[in-house]
Each structure stands twice: as C-alpha cells, then as structure tokens.
N, C-alpha and C positions, 0 to 999 in steps of 0.2 A: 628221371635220371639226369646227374647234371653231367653239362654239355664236356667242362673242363675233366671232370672225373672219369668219363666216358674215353677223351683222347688219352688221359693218362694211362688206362686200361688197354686200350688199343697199342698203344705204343709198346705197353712193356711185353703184350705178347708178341710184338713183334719181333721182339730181341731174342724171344727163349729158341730155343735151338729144334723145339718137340713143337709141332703144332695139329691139333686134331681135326682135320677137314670134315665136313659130311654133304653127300652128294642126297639128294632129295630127285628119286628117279635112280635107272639101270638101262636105260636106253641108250642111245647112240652116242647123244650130246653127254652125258653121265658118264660112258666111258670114254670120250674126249677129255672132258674135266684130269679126270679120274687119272687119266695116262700122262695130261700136263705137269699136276702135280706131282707125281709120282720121282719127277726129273728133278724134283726136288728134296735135298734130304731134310732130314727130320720130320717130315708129313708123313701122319698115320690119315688113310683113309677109307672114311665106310663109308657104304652105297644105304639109300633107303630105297626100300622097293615095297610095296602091298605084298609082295608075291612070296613065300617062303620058299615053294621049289628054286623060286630063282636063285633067293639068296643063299640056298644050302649048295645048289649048285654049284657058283662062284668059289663059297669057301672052300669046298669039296675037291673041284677040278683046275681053279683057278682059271675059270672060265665064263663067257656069257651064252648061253643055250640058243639066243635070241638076234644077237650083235654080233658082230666080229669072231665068229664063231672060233678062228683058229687066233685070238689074242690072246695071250697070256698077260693075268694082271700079276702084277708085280704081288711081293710078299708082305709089302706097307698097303696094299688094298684087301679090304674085307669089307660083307654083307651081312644086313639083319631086314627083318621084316618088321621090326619093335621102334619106332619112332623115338621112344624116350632111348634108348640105347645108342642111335646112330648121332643124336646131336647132344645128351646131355652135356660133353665135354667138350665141343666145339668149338673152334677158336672162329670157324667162318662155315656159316652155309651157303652152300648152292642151291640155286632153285631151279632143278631141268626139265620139271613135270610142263605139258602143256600149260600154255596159258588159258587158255577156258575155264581148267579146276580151280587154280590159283586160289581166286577170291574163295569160294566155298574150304578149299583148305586153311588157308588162314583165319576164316572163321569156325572153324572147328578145333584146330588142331595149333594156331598161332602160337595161343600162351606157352605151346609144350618148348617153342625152339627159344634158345637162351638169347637174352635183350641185347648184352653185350656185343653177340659176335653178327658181323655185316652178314645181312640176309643176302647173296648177289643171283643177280634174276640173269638166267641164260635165256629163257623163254621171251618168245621176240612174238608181240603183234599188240592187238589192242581187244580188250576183253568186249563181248557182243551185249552180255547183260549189262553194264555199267557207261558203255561208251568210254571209257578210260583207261589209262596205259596203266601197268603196273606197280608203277612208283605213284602214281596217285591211288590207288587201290591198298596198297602197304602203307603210305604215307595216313590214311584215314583210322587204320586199328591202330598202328604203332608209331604215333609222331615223330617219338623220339629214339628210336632203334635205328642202329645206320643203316639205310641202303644203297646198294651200288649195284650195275648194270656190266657184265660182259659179254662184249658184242663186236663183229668185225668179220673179215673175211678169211672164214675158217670151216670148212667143210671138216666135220666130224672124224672120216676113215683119212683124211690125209697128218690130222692131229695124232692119232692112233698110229700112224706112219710112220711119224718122225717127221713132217717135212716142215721145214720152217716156216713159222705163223709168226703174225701180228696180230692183235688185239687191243682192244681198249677198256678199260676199268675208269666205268663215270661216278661218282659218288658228291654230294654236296660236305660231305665229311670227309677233310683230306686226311685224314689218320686212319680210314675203313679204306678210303683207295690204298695206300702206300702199302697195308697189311696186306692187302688179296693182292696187290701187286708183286710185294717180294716172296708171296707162297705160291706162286708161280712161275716167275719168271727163270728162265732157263736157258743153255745153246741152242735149244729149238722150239722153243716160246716165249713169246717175248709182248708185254704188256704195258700199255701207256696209260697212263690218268689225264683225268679231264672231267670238269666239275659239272659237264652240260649234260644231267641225268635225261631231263626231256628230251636234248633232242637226239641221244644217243638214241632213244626209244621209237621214237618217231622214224627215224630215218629205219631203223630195226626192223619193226614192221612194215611198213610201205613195201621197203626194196622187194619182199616177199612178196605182193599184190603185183610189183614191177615185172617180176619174174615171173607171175604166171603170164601176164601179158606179153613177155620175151616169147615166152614156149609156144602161144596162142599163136605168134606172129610166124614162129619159125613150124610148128606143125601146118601150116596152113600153106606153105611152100614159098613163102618170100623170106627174103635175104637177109644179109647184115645190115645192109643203106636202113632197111626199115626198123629192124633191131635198133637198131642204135640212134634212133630218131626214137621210138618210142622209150626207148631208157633214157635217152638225156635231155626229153623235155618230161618225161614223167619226175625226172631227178627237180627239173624245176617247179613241177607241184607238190612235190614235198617240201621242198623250201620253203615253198610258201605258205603251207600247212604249219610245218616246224618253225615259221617266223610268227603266227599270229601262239602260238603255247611260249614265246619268248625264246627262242632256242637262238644257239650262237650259231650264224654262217658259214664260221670254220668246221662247222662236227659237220656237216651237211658234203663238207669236201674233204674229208676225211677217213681214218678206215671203217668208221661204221655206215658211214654214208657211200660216198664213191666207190669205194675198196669194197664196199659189200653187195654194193650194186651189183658191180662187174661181175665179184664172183657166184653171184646168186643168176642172174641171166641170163648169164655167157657158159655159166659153167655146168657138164654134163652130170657132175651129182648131184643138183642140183632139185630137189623134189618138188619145187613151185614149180620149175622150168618145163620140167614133166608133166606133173600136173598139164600145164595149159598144151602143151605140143600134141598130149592123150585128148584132151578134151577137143580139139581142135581137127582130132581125127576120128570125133563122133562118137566118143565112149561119154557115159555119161558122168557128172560129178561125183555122184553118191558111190558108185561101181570103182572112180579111181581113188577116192579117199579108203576107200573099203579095202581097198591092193595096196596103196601105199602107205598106210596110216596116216599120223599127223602133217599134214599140209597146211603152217598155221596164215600162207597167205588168203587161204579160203574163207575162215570166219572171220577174219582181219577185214576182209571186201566187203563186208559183210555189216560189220560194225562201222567200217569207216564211210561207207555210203549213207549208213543211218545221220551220221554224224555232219557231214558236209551237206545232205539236205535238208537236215534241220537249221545247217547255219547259213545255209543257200549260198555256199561256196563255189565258187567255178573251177573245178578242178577235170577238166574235161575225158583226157584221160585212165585214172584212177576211175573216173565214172561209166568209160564205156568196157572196164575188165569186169566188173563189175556186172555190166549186166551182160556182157558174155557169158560169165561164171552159171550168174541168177540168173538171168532171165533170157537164154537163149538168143543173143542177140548175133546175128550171124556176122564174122568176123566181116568181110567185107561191106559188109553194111558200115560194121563200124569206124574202119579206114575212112571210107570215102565222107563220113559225116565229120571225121577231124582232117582231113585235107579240104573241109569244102568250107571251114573256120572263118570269119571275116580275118583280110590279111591287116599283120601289126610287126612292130618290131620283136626283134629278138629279145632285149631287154626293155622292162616298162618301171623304172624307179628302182627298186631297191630290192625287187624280184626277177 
C-alpha cells in the first residue's frame, strides 16, 4: 500500500462527517471505548463479541448483561457476533480483547479487518509466547497497515461516567493518530498524539506488574512511604527497560507513563492493585485471576521476567513481583533483599 495514498485516504475520512467505528470485544474497556466515542457525532458504532446472546442482548436492551449492567448505550451503538459485519466498513478498529489472544487472532482472522483503517491496540502488556509488545507482533503480519496505541490513566467505569479523561494516541503514522484523535475527542475526553508507539507500550504494560507490586506492598499492611518507594524506583526500571527498545524519556513521564502509574497503584479500581493486596493475603493466583478475570499485569510478569533474564538485565524490582506472583517468594523477604541493595546514587547517567 503506498505510504502517500494511505495518508491521503486517512485524511479524507477524516473530514466525512459519518465515521464507522468497531470495537473488537464487549468488555469493560469496549464499553469505555464505546461510550467515548459516542460523545462524538457522526460515530456509528459496533461491538464484536464471540458471544451472540451478548450481542442480541445489547441490540435488544441496550444493554451489557456482563458490565455496567445499569449503562445505557446510546442508539449509535450496536452488536454483532459476525466479524466481517462489525469491521467491513470501518474507518478505525479497536482492539480490547486481551493481549494473550491477539497474535493467534490476527493470525486467523487478520486478512478479515480492512488495511486502510488504524488497527488501535487498547490491550496493555507484553505477549508471553513471543516475548514482544503488540506493535511488534502487528508490525510482522501487516507492515504496512497503521497502527496506533490508546493508553493513559483511565479506569474503564469512570469513562462510562463521564468524568473527565486524558489519554494518548501513539502512532508512527501521524494521519492514523489525528483520525483516532478527532473520533474521539470530546468535553469529557480528551486525546493527545505522540509518535513513541514502543514506549507508549512499555510503560502500558509494566505499570500493571507495578500495581500488583503496589497491592503486594499495601495487602501486606505497610504504607504509602513504601508504596511510593516501590512505584517511583520501579517507574525507574521501566525507563530503563523503555530506553534500551529506543523509547523517548518524555512518554515515560507522561500520561501513559506517570499518569498511569499513579492511577493504576494508587487507585481502588484498580485490578492489578487487587490482585496483589488478595495475593498478599494468602489467596492464591490461579483462585484470583479466576474471581477477577483479566489481570494482564500477571502474564506480562511473566513474559517480562522471561525477557530480562535472557537479557540478564537488572531490573530488581519488576524481578522480585515476579517471583512473588510465581514463585511464592514471601513479601518481606523480598523488601528486606532490595533494602539490603549495595548503596548508589539516586541517578547513575542517563537512567
């Protein structure tokens, strides 16, 4: 596809007044999506879901059976269970299905969704079978198809809310950012561009590893002094992670980065946070994934420990949630082995 033809394409649907959304998923973050743009006129938008009761549901009740049980979607939202139906006309997909499936769906199911319109990945961590974030996973079947990343501190039922959000729209193609930018943005959502797809992703994932490690810290009955010590040198092993994939320094302190930190650690919807507060108070992993469903800081620990011991990285922290998680490593053991660290400066070059 050439690159020129592609923005001129982009562009001019930016201008039409009608744009056909489709949500991949009916979950939480789907009707977050779902309710953003909505605030938007001229967005027709359909849900995909496996599930047909769902989707008959929805059309039915104007409702989710599953989520936000008492939300009313608007009358520019609709449901199908038919894949070729919810994106054949699509000006832009979203992608809110976990990241785990991903790769296996786009390997089955890729060709179906149209080249033109930006594929944008909601799904935040790093896939466990490939070792790789999702733009390098999309980036290998479909080179030249846009992709873009939306990511930030935005808790699902407070979107569904109303309450006013920021976010970030990363893309290496600024004509696939500007589009998912102005078919969203709204008085109470509100979307920035920024070309640093990696390390949008990076910092996306982590923060969720960070937050179970918050909930570990705070289930286990110590305080903020410690919360906030392990979030803001864990913030600095993602930097450091995020500096060797090339990533820029400002996303890292920005709202996918800091802004998402905060509100994934700190914050009580927070299902990593849980996660680790539950685990922390002798439930086991398998038992809370099983009550919560997707927790994607869990397989993210998972893959990115694979990953930094292969590259025999020192990332101390991200390593001991890790074997919290996996390998039962009992929380104060783990404290007292990063407070007993040989002593160094707070900053060491350019991390």
């Amino acid at each position: 596809i050439n690159a020129e033809y592609m923005g001129k394409c982009l562009f001019a649907k930016n201008s039409m007044a009608q744009r056909s959304i489709a949500i991949l998923g009916s979950g939480a973050f789907a009707t977050c999506v779902a309710k953003a743009s909505s605030h938007v006129a001229g967005n027709r938008i359909t849900f995909f879901t496996l599930n047909q009761d769902i989707a008959n549901h929805i059309n039915r009740e104007r409702k989710n059976p599953h989520v936000y049980k008492n939300f009313v979607y608007p009358e520019t939202v609709r449901a199908t269970h038919i894949l070729e139906e919810a994106v054949s006309k699509a000006d832009i997909v979203y992608n809110c299905m976990p990241t785990q499936v991903v790769p296996k769906f786009l390997d089955e199911k890729g060709h179906i969704l149209p080249a033109n319109a930006p594929f944008v990945s909601c799904s935040k961590g790093m896939v466990i079978s490939h070792r790789k974030f999702l733009s390098e996973i999309y980036g290998e079947r479909f080179p030249q198809r846009p992709y873009a990343v939306l990511s930030g501190p935005s808790f699902a039922e407070e979107v569904v809310r109303g309450d006013p959000t920021l976010v970030v729209i990363a893309s290496k193609n600024a004509q696939a950012a500007k589009l998912v930018q102005s078919a969203i943005n709204s008085n109470v959502f509100r979307a920035y561009t920024v070309s640093d797809v990696i390390g949008v992703e990076v910092s996306g994932a982590l923060k969720n590893v960070l937050a179970i490690g918050a909930g570990i810290v705070k289930g286990s009955g110590f305080g903020y002094n410690t919360m906030a010590a392990i979030v803001t040198r864990g913030a600095k092993e993602i930097k450091s992670l995020a500096h060797r994939y090339g990533a820029d320094p400002n996303t890292i302190n920005g709202l996918s980065g800091i802004g998402d930190m905060m509100l994934t650690a700190f914050g009580s919807l927070s299902r990593n946070q849980n996660f680790g507060m539950r685990l922390a108070k002798g439930e086991s992993r398998e038992s809370i994934v099983k009550d919560l469903g997707t927790v994607e800081g869990v397989p993210t620990a998972a893959a990115i420990h694979a990953y930094i011991t292969a590259e025999k990285l020192d990332l101390p922290i991200i390593d001991a949630i890790y074997r919290v998680i996996y390998e039962n490593l009992d929380i104060h053991d783990a404290l007292k082995s990063l407070m007993n660290r040989p002593a160094e400066p707070e900053f060491i070059g350019n991390n």
